[in-house]
Backbone as a ProteinNet text record, in pm:
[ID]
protein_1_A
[PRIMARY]
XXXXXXXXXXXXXXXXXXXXXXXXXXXXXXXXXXXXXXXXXXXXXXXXXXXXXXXXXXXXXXXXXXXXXXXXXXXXXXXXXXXXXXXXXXXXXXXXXXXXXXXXXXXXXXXXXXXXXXXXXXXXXXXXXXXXXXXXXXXXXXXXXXXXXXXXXXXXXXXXXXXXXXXXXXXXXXXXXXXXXXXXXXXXXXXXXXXXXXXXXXXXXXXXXXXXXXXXXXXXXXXXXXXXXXXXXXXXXXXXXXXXXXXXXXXXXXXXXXXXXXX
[TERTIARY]
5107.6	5173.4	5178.6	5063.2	5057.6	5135	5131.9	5253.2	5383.5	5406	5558.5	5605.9	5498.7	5513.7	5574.6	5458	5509.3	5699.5	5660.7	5787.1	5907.7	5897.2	6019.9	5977.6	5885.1	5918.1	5999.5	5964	6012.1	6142.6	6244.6	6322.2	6405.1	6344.4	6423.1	6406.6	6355.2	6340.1	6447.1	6542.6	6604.7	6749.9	6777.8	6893.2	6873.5	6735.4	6682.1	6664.1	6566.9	6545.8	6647.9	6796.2	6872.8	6950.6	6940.3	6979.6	6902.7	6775.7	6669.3	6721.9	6756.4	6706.7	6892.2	6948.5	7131.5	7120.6	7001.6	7089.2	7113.4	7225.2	7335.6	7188	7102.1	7011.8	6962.1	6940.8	6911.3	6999.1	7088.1	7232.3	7212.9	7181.2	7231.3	7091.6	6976.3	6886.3	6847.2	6942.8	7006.2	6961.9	6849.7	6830.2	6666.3	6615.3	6497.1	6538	6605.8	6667.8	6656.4	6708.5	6766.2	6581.3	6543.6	6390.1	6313.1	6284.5	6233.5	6305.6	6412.8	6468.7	6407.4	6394.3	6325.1	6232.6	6122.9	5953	5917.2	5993.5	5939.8	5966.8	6089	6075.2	5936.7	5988	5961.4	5787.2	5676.6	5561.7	5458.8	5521.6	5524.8	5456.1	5565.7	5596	5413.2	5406.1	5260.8	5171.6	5236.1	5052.5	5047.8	5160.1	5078.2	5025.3	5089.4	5035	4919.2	4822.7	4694.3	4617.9	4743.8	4651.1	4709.9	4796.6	4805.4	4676.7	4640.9	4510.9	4405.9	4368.7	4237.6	4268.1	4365.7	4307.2	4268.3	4357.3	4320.4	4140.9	4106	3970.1	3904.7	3914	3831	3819.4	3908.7	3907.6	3854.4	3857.5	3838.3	3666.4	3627.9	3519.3	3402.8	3295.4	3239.1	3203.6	3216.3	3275.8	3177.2	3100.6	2975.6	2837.2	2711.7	2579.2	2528.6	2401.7	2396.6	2460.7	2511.2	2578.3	2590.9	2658.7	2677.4	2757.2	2742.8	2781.6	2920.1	3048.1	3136	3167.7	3271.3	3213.5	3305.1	3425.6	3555.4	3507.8	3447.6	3431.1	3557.8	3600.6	3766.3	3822.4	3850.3	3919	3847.9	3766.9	3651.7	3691.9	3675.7	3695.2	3851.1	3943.3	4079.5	4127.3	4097	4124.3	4029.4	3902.1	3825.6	3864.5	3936.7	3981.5	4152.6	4201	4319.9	4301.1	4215.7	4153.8	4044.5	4023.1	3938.7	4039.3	4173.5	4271.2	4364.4	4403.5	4463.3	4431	4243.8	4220.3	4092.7	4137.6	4049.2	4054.2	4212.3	4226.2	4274.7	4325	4276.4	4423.5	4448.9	4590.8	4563.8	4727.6	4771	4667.9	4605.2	4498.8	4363.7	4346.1	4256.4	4144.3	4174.6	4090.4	4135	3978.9	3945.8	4054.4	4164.1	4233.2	4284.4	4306.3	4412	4593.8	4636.6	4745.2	4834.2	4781.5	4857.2	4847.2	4708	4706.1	4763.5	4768.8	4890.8	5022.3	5054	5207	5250.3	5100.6	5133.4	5127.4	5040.3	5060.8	5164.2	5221.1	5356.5	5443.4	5482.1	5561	5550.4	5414.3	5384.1	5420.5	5421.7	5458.1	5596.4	5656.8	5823	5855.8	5811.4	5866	5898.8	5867.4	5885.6	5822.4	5841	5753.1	5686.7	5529.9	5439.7	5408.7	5435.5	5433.4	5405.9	5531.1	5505.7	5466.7	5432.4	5309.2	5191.2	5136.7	5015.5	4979.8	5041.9	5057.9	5056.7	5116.4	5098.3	4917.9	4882.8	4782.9	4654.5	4667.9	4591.2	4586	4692.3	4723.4	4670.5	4675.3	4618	4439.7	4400.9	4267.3	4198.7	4259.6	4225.9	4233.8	4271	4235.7	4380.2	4469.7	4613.1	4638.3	4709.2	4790	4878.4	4912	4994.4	5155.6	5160.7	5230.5	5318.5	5222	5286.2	5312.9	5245.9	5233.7	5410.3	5422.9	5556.8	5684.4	5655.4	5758.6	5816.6	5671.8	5697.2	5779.4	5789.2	5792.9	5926.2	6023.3	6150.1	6138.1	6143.4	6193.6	6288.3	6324.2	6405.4	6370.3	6450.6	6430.9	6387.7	6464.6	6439.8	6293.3	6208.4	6096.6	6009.7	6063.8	5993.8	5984.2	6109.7	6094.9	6003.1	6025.9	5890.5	5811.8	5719.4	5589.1	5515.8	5633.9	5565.4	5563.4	5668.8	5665.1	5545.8	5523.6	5385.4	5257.6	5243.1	5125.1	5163	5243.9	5299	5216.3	5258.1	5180.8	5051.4	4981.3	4838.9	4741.9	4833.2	4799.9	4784.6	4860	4810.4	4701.8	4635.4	4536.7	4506.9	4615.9	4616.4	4634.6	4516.6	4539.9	4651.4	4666.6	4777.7	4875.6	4938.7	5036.1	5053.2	4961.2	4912.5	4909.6	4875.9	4900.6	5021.6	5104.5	5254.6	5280.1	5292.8	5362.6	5301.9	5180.1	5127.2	5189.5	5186.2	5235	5376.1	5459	5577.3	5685.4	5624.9	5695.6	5649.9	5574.9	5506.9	5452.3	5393.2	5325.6	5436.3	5464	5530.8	5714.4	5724	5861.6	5848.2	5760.9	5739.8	5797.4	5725	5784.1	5947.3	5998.5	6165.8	6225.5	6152	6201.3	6198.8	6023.3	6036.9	6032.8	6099	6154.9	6333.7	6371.6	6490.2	6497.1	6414.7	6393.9	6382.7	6279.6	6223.3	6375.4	6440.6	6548.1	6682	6680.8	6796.6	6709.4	6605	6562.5	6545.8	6501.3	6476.2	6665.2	6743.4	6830.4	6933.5	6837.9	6901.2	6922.3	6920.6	6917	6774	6746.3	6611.6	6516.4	6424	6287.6	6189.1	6149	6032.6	6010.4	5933.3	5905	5815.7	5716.8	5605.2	5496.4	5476.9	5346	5415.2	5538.6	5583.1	5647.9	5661.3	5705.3	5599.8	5435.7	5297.7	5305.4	5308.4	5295.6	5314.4	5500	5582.6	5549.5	5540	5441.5	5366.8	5257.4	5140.6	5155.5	5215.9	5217.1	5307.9	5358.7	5478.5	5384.9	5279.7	5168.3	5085.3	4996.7	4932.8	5006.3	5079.9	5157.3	5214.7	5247.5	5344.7	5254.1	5146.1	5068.8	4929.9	4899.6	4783.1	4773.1	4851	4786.6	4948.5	5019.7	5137.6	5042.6	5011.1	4985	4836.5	4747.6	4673.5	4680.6	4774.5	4840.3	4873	4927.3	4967.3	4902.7	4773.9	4684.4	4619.6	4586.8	4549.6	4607.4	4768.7	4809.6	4778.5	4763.3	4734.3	4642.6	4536.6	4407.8	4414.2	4453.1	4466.8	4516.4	4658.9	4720.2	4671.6	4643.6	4606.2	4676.4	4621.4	4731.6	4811.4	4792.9	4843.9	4970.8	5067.5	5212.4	5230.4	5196.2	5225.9	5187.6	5115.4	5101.8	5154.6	5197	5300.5	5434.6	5503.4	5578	5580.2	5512.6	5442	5497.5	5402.3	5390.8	5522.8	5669.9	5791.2	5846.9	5815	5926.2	5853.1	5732.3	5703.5	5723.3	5718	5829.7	5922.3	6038.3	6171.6	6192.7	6099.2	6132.3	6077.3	5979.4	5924.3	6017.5	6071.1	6189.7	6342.2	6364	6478.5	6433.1	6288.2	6275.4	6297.3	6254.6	6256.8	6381.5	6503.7	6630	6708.3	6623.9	6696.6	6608.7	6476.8	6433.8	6536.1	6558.5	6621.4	6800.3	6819.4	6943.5	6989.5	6825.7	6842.6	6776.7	6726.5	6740.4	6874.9	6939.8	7050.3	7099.7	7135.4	7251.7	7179.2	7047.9	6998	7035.9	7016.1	7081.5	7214	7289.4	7423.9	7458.1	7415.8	7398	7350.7	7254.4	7165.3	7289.4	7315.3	7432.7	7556	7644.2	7719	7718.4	7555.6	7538.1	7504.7	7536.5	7504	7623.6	7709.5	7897.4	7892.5
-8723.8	-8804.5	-8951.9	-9005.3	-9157.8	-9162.5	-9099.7	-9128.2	-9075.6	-9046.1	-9014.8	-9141.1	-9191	-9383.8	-9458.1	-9450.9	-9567.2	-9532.4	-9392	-9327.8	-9386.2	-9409.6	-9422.3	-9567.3	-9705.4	-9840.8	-9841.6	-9784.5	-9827.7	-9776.6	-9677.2	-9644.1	-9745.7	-9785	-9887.2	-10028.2	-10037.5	-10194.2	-10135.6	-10054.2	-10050.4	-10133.5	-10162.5	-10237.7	-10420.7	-10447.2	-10567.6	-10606.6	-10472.7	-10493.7	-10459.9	-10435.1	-10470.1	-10573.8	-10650.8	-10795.8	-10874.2	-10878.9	-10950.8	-10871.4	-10747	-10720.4	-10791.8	-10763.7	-10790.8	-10948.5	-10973	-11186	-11261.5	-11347.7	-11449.5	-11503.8	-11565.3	-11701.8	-11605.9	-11461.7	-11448.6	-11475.5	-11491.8	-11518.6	-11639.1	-11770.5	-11854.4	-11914.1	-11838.8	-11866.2	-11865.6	-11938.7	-11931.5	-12050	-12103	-12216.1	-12297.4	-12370.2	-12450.8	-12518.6	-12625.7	-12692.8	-12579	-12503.2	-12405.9	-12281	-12311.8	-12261.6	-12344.9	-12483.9	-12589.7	-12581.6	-12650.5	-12628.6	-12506.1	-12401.2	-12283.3	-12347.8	-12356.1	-12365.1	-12473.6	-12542.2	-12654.8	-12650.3	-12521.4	-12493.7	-12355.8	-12235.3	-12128.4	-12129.1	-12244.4	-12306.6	-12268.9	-12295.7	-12325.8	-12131.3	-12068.3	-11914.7	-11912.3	-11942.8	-11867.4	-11916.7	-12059.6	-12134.6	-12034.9	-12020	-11981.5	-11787.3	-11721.5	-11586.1	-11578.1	-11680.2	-11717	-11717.5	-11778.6	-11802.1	-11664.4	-11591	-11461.7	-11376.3	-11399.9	-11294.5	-11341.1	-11461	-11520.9	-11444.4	-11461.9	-11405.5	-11267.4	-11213	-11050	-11050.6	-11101.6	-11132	-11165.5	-11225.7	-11302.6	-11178.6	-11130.6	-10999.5	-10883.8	-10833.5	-10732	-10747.5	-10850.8	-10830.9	-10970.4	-10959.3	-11016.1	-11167.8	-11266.9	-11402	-11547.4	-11458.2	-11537.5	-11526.2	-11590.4	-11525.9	-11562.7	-11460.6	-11328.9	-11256.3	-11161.2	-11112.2	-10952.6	-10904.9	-10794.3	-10684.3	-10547.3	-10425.8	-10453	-10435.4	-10382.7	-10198.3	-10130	-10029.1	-9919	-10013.7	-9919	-9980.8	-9947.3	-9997	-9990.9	-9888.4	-9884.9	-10012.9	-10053.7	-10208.8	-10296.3	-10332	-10411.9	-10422.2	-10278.9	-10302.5	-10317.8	-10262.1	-10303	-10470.9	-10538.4	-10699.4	-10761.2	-10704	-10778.8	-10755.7	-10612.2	-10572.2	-10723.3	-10716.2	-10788	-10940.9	-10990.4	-11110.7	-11176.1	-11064.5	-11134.8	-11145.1	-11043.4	-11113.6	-11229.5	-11218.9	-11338	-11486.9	-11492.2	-11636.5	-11595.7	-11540.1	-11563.5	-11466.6	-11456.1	-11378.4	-11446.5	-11408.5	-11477.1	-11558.3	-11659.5	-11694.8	-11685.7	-11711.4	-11690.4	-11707.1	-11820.1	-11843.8	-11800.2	-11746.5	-11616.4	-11746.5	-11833.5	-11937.6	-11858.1	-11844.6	-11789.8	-11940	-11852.8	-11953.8	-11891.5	-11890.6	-11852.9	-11870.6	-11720.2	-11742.4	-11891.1	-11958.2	-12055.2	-12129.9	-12191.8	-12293	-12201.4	-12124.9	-12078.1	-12109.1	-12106.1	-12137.7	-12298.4	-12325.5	-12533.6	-12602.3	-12499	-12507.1	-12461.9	-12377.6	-12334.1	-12445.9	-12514.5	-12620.2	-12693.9	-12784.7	-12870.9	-12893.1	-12737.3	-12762	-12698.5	-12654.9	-12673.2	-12841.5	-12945.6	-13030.8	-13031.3	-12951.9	-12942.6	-13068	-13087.3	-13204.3	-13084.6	-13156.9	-13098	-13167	-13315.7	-13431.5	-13347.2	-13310.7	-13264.6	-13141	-13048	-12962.5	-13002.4	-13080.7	-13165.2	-13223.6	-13353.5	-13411.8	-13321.7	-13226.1	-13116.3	-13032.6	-13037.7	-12950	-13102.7	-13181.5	-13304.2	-13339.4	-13336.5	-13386.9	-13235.3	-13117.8	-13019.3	-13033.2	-13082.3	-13073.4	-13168.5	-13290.1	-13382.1	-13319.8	-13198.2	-13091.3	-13135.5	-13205.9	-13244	-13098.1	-13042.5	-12915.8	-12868.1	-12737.8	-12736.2	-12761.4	-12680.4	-12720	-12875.6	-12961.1	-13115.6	-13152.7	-13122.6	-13191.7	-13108.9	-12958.8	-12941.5	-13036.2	-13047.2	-13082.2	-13246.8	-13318.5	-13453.4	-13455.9	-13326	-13322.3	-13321.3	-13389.6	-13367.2	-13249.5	-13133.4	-12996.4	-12948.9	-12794.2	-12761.7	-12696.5	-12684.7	-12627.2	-12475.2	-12424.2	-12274.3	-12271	-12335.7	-12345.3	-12371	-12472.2	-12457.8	-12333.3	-12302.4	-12195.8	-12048.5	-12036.2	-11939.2	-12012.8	-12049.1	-12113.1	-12116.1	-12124.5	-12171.2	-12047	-11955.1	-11785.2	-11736	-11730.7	-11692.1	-11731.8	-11871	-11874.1	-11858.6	-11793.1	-11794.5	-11631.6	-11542.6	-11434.1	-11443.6	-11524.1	-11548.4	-11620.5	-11659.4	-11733.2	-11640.8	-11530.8	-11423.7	-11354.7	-11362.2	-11313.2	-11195.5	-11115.1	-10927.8	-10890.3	-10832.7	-10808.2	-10731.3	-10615.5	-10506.3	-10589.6	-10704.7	-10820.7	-10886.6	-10921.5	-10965.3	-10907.1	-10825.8	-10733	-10669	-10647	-10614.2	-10722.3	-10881.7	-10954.6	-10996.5	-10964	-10934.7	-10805.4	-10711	-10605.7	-10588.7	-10613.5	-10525.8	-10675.7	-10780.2	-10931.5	-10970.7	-10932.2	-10991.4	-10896.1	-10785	-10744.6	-10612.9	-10534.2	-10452.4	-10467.3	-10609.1	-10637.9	-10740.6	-10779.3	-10841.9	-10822.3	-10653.4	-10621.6	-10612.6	-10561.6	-10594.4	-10706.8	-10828.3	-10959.8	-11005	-10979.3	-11051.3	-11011	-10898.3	-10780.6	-10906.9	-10894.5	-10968.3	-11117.6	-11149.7	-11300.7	-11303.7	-11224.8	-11196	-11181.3	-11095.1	-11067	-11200	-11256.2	-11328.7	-11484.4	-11509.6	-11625.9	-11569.1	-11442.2	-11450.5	-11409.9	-11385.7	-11375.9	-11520.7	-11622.7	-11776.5	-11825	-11931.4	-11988.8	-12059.1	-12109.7	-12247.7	-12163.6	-12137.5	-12027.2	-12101.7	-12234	-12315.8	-12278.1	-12169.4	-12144.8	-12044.3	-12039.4	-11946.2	-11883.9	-11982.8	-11998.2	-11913.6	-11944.7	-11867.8	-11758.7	-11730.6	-11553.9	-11496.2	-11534.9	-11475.8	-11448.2	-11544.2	-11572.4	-11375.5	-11413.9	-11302.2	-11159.9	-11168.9	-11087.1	-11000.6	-11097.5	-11045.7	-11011.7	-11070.3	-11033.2	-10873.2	-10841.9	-10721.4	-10602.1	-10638.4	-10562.8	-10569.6	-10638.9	-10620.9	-10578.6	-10632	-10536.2	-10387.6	-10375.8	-10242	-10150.3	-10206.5	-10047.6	-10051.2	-10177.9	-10199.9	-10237.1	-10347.7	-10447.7	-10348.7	-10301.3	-10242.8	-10127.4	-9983.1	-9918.5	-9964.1	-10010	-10090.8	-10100.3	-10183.3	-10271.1	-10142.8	-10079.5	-9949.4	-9848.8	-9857.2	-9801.7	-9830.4	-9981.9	-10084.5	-10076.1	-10061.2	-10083.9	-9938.5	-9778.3	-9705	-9719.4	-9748.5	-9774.9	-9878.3	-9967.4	-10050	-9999.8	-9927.3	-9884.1	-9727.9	-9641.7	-9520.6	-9421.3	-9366.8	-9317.5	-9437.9	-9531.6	-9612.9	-9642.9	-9576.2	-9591.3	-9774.5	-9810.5	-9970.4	-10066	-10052.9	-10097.5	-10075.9	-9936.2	-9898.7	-10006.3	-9966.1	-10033.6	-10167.6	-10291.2	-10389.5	-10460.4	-10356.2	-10364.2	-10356.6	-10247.5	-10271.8	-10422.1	-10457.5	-10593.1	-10683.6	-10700.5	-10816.4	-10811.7	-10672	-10653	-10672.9	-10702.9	-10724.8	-10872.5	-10901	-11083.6	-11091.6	-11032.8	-11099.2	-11145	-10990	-10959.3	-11089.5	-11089.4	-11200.7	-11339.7	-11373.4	-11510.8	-11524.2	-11417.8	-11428.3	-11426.9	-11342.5	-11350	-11551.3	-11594.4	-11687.3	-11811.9	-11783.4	-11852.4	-11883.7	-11730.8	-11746	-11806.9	-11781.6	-11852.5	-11982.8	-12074.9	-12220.3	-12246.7	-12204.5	-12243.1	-12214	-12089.5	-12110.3	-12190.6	-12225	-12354.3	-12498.6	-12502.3	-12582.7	-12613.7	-12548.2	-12485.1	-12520.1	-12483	-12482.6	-12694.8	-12720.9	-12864.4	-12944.9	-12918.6	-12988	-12940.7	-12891.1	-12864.7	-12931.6	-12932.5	-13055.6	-13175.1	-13208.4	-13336.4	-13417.3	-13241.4	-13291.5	-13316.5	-13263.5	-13249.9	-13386.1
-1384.3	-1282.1	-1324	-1336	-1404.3	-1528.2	-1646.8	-1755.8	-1690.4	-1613.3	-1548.6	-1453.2	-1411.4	-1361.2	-1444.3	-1550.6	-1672.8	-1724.9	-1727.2	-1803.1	-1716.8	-1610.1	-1451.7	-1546.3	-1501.4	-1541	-1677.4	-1767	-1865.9	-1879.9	-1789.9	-1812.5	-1673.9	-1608.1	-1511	-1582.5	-1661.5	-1769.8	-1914.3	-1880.1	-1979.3	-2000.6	-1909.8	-1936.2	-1960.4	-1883.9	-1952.4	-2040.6	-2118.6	-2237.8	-2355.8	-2307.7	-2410.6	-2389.7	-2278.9	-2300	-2353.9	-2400.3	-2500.3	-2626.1	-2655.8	-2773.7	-2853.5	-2749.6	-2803.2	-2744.1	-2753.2	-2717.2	-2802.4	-2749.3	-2868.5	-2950.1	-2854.8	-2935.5	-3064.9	-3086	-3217.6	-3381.3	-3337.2	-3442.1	-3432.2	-3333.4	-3350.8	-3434.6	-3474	-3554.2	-3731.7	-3752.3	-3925	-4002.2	-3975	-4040.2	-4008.2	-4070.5	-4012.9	-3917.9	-3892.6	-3797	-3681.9	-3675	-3558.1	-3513.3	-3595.9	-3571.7	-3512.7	-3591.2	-3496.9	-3339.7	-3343.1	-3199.4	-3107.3	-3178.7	-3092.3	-3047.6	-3170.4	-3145.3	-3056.2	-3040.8	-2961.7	-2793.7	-2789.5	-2647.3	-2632.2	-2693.5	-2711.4	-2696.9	-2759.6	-2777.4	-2657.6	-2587.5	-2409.2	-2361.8	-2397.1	-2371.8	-2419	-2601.4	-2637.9	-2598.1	-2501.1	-2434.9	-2335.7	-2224.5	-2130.7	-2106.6	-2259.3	-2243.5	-2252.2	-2336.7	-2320.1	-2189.9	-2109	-1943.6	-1880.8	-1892.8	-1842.5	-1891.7	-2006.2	-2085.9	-2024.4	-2001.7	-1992.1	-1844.4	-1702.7	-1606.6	-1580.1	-1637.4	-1650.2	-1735	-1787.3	-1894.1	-1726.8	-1671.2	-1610.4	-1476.2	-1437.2	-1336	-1358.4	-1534.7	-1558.6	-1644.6	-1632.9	-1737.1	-1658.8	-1729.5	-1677.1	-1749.5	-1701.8	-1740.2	-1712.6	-1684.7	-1610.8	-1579.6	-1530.4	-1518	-1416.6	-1384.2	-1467.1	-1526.9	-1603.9	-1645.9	-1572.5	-1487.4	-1446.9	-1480.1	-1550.8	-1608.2	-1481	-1551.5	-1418.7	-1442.7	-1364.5	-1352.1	-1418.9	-1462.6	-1551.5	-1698.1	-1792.4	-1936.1	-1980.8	-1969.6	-2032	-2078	-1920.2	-1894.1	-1985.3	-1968.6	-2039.1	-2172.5	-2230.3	-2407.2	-2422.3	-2346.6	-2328.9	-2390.8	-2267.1	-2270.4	-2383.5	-2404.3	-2479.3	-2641.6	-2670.8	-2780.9	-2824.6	-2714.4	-2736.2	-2724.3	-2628.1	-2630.2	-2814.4	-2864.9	-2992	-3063.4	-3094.2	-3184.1	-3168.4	-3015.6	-2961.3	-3007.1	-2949.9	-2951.6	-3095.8	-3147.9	-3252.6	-3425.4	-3413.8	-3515.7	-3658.2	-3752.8	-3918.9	-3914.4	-3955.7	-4019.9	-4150.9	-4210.2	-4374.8	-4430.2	-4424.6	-4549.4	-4516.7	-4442	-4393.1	-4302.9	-4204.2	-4111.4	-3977.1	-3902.3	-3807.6	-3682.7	-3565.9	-3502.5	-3406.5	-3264.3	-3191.2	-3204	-3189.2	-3244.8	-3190.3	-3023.3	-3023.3	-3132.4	-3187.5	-3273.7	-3409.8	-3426.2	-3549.1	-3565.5	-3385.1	-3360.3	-3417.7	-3363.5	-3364.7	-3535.8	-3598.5	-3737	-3808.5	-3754.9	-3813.4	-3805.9	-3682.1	-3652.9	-3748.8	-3705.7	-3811.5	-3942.9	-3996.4	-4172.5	-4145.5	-4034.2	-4025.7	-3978.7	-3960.3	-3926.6	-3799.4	-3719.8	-3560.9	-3481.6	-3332.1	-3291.1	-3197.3	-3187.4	-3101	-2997.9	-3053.1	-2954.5	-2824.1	-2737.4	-2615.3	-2585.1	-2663.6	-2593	-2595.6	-2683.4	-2684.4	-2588	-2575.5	-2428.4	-2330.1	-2288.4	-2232.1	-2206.1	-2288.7	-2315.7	-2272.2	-2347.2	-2281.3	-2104.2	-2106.1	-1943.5	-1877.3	-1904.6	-1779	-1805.5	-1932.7	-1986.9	-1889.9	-1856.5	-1757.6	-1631.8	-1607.8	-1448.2	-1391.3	-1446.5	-1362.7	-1348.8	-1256.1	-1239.9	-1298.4	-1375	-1472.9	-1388	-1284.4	-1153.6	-1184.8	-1144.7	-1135.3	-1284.8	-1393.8	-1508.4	-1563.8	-1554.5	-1545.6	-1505.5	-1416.8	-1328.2	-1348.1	-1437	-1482.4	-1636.5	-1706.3	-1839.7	-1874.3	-1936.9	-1981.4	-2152.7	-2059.4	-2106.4	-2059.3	-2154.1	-2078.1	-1947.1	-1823	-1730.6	-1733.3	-1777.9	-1779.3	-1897.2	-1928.5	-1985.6	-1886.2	-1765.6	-1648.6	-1590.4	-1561.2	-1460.1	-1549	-1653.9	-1681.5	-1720.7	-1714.7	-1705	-1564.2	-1461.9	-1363.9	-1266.3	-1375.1	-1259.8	-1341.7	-1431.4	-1515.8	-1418.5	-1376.5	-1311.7	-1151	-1098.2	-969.3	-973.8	-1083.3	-1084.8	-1117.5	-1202.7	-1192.7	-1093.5	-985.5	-848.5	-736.8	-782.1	-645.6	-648.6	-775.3	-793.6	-783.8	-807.1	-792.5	-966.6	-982	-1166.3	-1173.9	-1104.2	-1152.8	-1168.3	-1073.5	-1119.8	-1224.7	-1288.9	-1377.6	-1495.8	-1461.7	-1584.6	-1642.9	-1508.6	-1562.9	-1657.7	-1574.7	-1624.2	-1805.9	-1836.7	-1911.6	-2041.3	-1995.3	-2079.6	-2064	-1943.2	-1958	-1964.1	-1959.3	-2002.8	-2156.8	-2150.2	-2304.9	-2406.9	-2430.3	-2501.9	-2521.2	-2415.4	-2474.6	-2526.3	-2470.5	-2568	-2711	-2731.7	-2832.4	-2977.5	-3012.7	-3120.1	-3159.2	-3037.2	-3040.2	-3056.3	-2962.7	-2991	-3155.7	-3191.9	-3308.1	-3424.3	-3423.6	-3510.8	-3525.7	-3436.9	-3480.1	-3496	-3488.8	-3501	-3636.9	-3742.7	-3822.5	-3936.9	-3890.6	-3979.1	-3937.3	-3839.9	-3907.3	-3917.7	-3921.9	-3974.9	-4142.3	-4163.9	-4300.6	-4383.2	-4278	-4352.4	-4368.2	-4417.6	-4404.3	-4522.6	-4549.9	-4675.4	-4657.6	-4576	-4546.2	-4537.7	-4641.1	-4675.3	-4636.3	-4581	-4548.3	-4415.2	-4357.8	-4258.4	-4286.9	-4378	-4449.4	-4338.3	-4238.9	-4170.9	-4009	-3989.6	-3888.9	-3873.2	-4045.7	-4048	-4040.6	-4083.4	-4062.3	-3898.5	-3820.1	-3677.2	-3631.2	-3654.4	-3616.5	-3632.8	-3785.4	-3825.3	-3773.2	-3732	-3691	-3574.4	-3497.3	-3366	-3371.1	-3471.3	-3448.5	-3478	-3552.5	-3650.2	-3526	-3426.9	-3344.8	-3214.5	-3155.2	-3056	-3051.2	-3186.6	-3188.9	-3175.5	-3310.2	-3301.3	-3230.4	-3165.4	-3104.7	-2957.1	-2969.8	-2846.7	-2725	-2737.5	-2634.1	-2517.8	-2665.9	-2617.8	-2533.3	-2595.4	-2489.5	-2358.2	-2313.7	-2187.8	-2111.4	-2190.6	-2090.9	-2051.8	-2090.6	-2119.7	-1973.1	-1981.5	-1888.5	-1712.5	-1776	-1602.6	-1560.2	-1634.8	-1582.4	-1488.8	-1540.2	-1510.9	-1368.9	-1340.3	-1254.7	-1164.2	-1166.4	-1059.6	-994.9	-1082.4	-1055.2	-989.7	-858.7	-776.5	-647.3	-654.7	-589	-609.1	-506.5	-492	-480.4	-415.5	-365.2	-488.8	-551.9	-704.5	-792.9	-765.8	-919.2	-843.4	-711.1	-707.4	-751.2	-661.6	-737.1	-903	-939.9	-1119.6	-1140	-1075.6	-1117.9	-1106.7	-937.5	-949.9	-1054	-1031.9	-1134.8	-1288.9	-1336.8	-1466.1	-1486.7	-1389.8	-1364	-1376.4	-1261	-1274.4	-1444.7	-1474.4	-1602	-1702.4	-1751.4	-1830.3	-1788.2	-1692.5	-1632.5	-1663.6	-1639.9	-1659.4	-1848.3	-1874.6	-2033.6	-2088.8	-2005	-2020.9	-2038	-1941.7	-1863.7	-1996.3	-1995.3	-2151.5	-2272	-2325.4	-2420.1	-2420	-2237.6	-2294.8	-2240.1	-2241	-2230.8	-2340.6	-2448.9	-2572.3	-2643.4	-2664.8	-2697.7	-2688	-2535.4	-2489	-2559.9	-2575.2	-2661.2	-2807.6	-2866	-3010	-3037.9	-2904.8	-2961.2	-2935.4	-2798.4	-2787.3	-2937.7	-2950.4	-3070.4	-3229.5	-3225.2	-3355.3	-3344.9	-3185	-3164.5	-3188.5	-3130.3	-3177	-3371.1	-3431.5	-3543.3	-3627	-3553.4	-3599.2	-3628.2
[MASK]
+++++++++++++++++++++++++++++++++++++++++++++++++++++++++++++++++++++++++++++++++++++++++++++++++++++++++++++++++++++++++++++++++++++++++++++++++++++++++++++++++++++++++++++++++++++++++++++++++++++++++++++++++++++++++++++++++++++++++++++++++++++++++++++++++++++++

């Protein structure tokens, strides 16, 4: 009955997920120039899957002391299995790093600016709200608006929520996304982007055959026989998938802006 759930989401997330897998912004990714432009919106996306993981970590496991046994281990080794590669797995030159700070090193030796996720990351460190500190930042909008539906679902504080937006926004489309990212950045002329084909990489190598089935593994577990959760877990897959729709095509319109201005 429970894999016949998943089987129904993932077959009602099918027409979403071929508007990510068929979107313009992957064609219009043919160059360093046109990669930077990504990374510097796109940046944003790998900070805050961090704060989607950390809450599910913080619901499902125990995070604090005393230290108390909780009572599904499953869950436990679940998040804690995907949480040690996340924030603490090898880059290229084999240094122990979370894949964000992989992302920010990739930039870096692409020539990207980090300037403003930094600032970013400073200003919430000072306890400002990611909320307001958004809303002051000249980004793009649709970088707002997922960021701020990301923690809109980590604010209700219902893991099974959380967890969709977790697996069926992020983890289990990943490999599709950056499966094609992968092929038309490498099918360019501009080969200086060494550190962010690893990124991609890895993430296609840990999602596909690890960190997906996981998650799904996970929302079983969460939802169970609970009709009102499985439902649930659908819409917030839906919005997930849409905000990610609506991501990629205010970078595009980015992309294509930023190349005008280079005419």
């Amino acid at each position: 009955m429970i894999n016949t759930k998943i089987e129904f989401i993932e077959s009602e997330l099918t027409g979403l997920r071929k508007q990510l897998k068929e979107h313009a912004l992957y064609k219009n990714l043919q160059s360093t120039e046109d990669i930077k432009v990504f990374m510097e919106s796109h940046v944003y996306a790998v900070w805050d899957f961090m704060s989607l993981l950390k809450a599910i970590q913080i619901d499902l496991t125990t995070v604090s002391t005393p230290w108390i046994p909780k009572k599904n281990s499953n869950l436990v080794r679940f998040i804690n299995e995907i949480t040690l590669a996340e924030e603490s797995d090898f880059d290229k030159d084999g240094v122990i790093k979370s894949h964000f700070e992989m992302y920010l090193d990739a930039m870096k030796e692409m020539g990207a600016s980090t300037a403003k996720i930094e600032d970013f990351i400073h200003q919430i460190s000072k306890s400002n709200s990611v909320e307001d500190t958004m809303e002051d930042m000249d980004i793009l909008s649709s970088v707002k608006e997922f960021v701020l539906y990301s923690f809109s679902v980590i604010n209700s504080n219902e893991t099974h929520k959380i967890a969709s937006a977790f697996t069926f926004g992020r983890e289990d489309i990943i490999p599709d996304m950056f499966l094609k990212i992968v092929a038309e950045a490498s099918s360019g002329n501009d080969k200086n982007f060494d550190s962010f084909l690893y990124y991609l990489n890895r993430h296609i190598e840990l999602d596909g055959d690890e960190h997906g089935p996981l998650s799904l593994k996970m929302i079983e577990e969460l939802c169970g026989n609970d009709d009102q959760k499985w439902e649930e877990v659908l819409v917030v897959a839906k919005q997930s998938l849409q905000v990610r729709i609506n991501l990629w095509s205010g970078i595009e319109q980015a992309l294509k802006n930023h190349k005008q201005e280079l005419v």
